[in-house]
N, C-alpha and C positions, 0 to 999 in steps of 0.2 A: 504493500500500500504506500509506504512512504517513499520508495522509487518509483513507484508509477506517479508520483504525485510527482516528486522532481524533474521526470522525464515532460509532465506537462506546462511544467513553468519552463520548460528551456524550450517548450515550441509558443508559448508566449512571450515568451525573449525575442524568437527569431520572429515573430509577429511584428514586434513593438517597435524592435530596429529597424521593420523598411519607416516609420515616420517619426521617429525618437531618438536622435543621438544619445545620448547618453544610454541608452540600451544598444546600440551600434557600438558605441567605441568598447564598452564591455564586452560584448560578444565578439569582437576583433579580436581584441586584449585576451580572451582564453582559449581562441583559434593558436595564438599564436606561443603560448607557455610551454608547451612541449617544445619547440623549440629550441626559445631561451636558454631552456632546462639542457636541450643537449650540448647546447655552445656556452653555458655559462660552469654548470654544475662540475668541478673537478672530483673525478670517484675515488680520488686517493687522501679526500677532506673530509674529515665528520662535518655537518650541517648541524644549524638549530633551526628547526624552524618555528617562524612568527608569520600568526595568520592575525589580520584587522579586517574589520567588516569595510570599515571606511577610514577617514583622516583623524574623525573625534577618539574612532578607539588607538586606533595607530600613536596619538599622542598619550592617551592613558597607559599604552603598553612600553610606551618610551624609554621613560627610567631602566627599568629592567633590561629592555633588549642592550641600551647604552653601557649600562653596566655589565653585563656579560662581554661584549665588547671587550669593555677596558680588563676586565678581571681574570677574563679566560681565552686570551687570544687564540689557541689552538684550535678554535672553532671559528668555523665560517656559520655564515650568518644569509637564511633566504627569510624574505617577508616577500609575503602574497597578501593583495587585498582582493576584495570582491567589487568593491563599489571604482567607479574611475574619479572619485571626488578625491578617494585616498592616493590611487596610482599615478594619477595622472600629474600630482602635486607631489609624490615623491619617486617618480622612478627611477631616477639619480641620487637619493638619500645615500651618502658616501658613509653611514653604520650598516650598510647589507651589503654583502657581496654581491647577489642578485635578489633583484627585483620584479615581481611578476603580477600576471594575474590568477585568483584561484578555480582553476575549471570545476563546471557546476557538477554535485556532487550524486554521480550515476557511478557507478561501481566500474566499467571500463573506464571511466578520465579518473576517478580515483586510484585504481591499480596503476594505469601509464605513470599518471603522476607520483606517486610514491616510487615507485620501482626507478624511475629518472631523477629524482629528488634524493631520496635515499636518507628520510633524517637521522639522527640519532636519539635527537629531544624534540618534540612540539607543543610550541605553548600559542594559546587559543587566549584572543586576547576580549573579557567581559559577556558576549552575549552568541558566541561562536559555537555552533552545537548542530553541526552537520553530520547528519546519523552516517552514512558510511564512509567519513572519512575517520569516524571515530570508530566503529567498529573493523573496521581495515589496521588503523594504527594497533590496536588490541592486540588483534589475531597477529600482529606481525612483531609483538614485544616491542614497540616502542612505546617508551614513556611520553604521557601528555598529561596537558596541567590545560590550567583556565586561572586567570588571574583577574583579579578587580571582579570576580561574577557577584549578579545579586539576584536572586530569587524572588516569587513574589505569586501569592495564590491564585491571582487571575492570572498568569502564564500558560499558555497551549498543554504543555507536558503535564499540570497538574492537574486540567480539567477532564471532564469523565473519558471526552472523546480522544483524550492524547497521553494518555497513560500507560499505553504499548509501548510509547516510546523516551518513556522514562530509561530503560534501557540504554540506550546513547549514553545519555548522565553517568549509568554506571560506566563504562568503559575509561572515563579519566583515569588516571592515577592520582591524583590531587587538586581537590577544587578552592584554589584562595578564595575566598569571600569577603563581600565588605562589609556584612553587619551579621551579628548575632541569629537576627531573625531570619535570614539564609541559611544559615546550618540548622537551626530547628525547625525548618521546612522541609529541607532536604533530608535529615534525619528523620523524619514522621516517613517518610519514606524509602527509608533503609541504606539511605548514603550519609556514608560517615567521614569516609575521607576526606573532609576541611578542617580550613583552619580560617579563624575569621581576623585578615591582615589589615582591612581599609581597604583605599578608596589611592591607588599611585598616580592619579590627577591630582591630588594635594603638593606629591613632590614634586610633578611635571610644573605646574603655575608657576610653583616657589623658585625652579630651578629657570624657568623663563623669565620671570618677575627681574632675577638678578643679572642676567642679560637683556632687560630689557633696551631695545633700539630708542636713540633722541630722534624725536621727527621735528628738525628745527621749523619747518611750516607749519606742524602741530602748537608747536611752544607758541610759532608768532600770532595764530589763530585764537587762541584761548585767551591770550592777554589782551588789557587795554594798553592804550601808545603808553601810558604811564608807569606800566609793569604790572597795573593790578591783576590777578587773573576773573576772567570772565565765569560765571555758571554756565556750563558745561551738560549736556545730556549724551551721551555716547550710545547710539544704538547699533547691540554688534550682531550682526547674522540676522538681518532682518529677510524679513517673506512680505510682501503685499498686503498682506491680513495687517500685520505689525505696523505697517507703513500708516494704512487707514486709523490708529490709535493716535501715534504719537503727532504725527506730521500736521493734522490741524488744530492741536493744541500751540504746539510749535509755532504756528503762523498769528498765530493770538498772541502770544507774549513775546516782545521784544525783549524783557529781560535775560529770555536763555538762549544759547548757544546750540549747534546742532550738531553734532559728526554723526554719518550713520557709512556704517559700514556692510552693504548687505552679502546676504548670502548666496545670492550669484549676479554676476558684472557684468553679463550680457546686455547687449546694447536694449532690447525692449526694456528689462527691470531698469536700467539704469533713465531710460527716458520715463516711465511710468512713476518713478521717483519725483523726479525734475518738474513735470508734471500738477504735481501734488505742491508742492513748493510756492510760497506765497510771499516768502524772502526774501532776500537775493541770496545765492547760494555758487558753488563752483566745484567741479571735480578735480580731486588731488590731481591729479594729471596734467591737469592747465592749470593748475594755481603756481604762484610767484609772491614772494613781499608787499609787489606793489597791487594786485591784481585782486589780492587774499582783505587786504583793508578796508574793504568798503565791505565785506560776505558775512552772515551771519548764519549759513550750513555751507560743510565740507561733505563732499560725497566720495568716499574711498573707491576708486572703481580698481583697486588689483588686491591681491591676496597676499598676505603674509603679513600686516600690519596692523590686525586689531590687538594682539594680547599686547601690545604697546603702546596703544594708543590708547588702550583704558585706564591708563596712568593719568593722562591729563584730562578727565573728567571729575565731575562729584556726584554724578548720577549715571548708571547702568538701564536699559533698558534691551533684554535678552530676549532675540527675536527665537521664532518658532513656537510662542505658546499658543497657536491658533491653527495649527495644522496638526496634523493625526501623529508625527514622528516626533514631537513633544521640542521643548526648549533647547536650545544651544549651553553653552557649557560659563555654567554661573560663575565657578570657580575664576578664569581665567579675570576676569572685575574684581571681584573681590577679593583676592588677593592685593589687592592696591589698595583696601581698607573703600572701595566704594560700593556704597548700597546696589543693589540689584531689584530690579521691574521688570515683572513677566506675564504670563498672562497665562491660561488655566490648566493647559496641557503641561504638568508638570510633574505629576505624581509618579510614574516610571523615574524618578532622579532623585535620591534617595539626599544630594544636598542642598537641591532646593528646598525639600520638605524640613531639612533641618535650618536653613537659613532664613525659611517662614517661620515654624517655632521660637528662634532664639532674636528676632527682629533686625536681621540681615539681609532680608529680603522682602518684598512688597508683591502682592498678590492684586493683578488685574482680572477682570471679566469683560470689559467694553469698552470703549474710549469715553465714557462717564465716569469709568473706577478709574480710571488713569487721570483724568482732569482731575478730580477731587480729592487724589494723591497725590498729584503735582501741585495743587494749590497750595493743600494743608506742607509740603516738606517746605518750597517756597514759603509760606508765611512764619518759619520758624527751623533756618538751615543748622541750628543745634540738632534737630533730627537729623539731617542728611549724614551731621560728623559723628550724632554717637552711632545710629546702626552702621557707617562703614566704620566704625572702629570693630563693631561686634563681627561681622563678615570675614575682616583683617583677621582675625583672632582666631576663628573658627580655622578656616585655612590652615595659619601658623600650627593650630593647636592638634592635627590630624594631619600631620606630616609625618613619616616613618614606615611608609607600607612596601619601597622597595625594599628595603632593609630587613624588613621582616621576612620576605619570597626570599630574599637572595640568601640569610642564612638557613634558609631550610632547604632548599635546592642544589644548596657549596657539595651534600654529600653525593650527589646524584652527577652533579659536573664535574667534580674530578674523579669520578669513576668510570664516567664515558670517557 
């Protein structure tokens, strides 16, 4: 049942690629991995491999792959992703020796691949749980892990119709977790092997944070000619939905600032933005000193520049809560000690949930909750600076989760 299901999502795939790029470039992408696999993989190296679904896990799984890296040279290093959001933005990432894509998961591209790949370890990074490549790994004595995973009772495998294939689950050899009530989910039914580490987005931000890039047009943008600095709304990985929130509040108040950085720079979203726009405003791209002076929104149109750019605001506004795949990644804000604004699709993110309980983050429904948010922190920016102090804190204080995988994995890697 669950390969004949896979075998129909990949004639769905090939459906969707004649009028959908991004299902095209993917499906190119796993034409072409066997390949790779024969002109890159040298069979006289042990492998680790590291699978990410996309770029957000890719950066959760970070820490770890880096430090393995640094700690255990003897091993080479394959990451596969599935999505071309993560491939296509690291196929060059100079910590992997190769770089691929992962062929969809039918028991012939699983065997090619494996048997061409050849790992020695695989680690499966947060929500990766493709039944035959985990039962392939099994049957063949390779060790596999899952790192940063979180469980949660409305999940497919726990309800009545998908409990066949709890099964998968068992085939790890150890499931890190990020919170307590994952292991006593998973243990109610009869997996034991975790251990509950956190959440290695804590040390990704932290370790970003302290690299963070100066974007001297950033700096000159936020300030008055006098040095003061401006209020600031930073909106990161925005969607269209997001846009409709914030953007005509924005055109009402000349007291704030706008950077919005969306989540994809393709020329429609970027006119559809502009559009909306009641401002004057200008895209990083074309902006200068002199050109930048009169704007009051910056419109980021390339990638690699938001977790540094949410230094120079005092307010976050974290797109994706209005779309079915939920919020973008809270952490990388507040870690700069600033508050965080979202909107309702949240509950699958186990920090946002704790950054709404501890008053680190602010809970939207409509571009009404947002006005009446913005109003109330505006009439009293003592709120803005203690919840991003609380935010700051939270961060700092749930840092140590690679640290935790990597001493319990030291016995398993120098033993390969």
């Amino acid at each position: 049942m669950y390969t004949l299901g896979i075998h129909l999502y990949s004639l769905a795939i090939a459906f969707f690629s004649l009028f959908h790029r991004k299902a095209r470039t993917m499906r190119l992408g796993q034409w072409r991995t066997n390949a790779t696999l024969r002109e890159q993989i040298d069979s006289n190296e042990r492998y680790i491999w590291f699978h990410a679904a996309s770029l957000g896990e890719f950066e959760q799984g970070r820490p770890v792959l880096e430090r393995i890296r640094a700690e255990y040279p003897g091993y080479k290093i394959l990451l596969t992703f599935f999505s071309p959001s993560g491939y296509e933005v690291k196929k060059d990432y100079d910590c992997a020796d190769v770089v691929c894509y992962l062929p969809l998961d039918t028991p012939f591209s699983v065997n090619k691949f494996l048997s061409l790949a050849n790992p020695v370890i695989a680690i499966f990074i947060k929500y990766e749980f493709w039944g035959n490549y985990l039962s392939e790994l099994k049957r063949r004595d390779i060790p596999v892990y899952v790192i940063s995973a979180i469980f949660r009772p409305g999940q497919w495998f726990f309800r009545w119709y998908g409990r066949h294939f709890l099964k998968f689950i068992h085939c790890f050899t150890h499931l890190y977790v990020q919170d307590e009530a994952s292991r006593t989910l998973l243990a109610k039914y009869g997996i034991t092997n975790t251990s509950v580490c956190g959440d290695t987005r804590f040390d990704r931000v932290l370790e970003v944070q302290s690299h963070a890039r100066e974007i001297p047009l950033i700096d000159t943008f936020v300030k008055q000619q006098g040095g003061e600095k401006r209020l600031t709304l930073i909106a990161g990985s925005s969607w269209p939905s997001d846009e409709e929130v914030f953007i005509p509040y924005f055109n009402a108040h000349p007291e704030i600032r706008l950077i919005i950085a969306p989540h994809e720079i393709h020329r429609e979203h970027l006119q559809s933005i502009e559009s909306l726009l009641k401002r004057p405003f200008i895209r990083l791209s074309e902006a200068n000193e002199e050109n930048l002076a009169d704007k009051d929104c910056v419109i980021i149109d390339s990638f690699g520049l938001l977790s540094s750019i949410y230094r120079y605001g005092e307010l976050a506004y974290i797109g994706g809560g209005f779309i079915s795949s939920g919020i973008h990644n809270t952490l990388e804000a507040a870690v700069y000690d600033v508050p965080v604004i979202f909107g309702p699709e949240y509950e699958k993110f186990k920090e946002a949930c704790n950054l709404l309980e501890i008053g680190g983050g602010f809970l939207i429904n409509n571009s009404t909750d947002f006005a009446e948010k913005m109003d109330e922190l505006l009439a009293d920016p003592s709120l803005i600076t203690s919840a991003g102090k609380i935010a700051g804190e939270y961060v700092r204080g749930n840092a140590g989760t690679t640290e935790k995988i990597m001493n319990d994995l030291k016995d398993i890697l120098r033993k390969e």
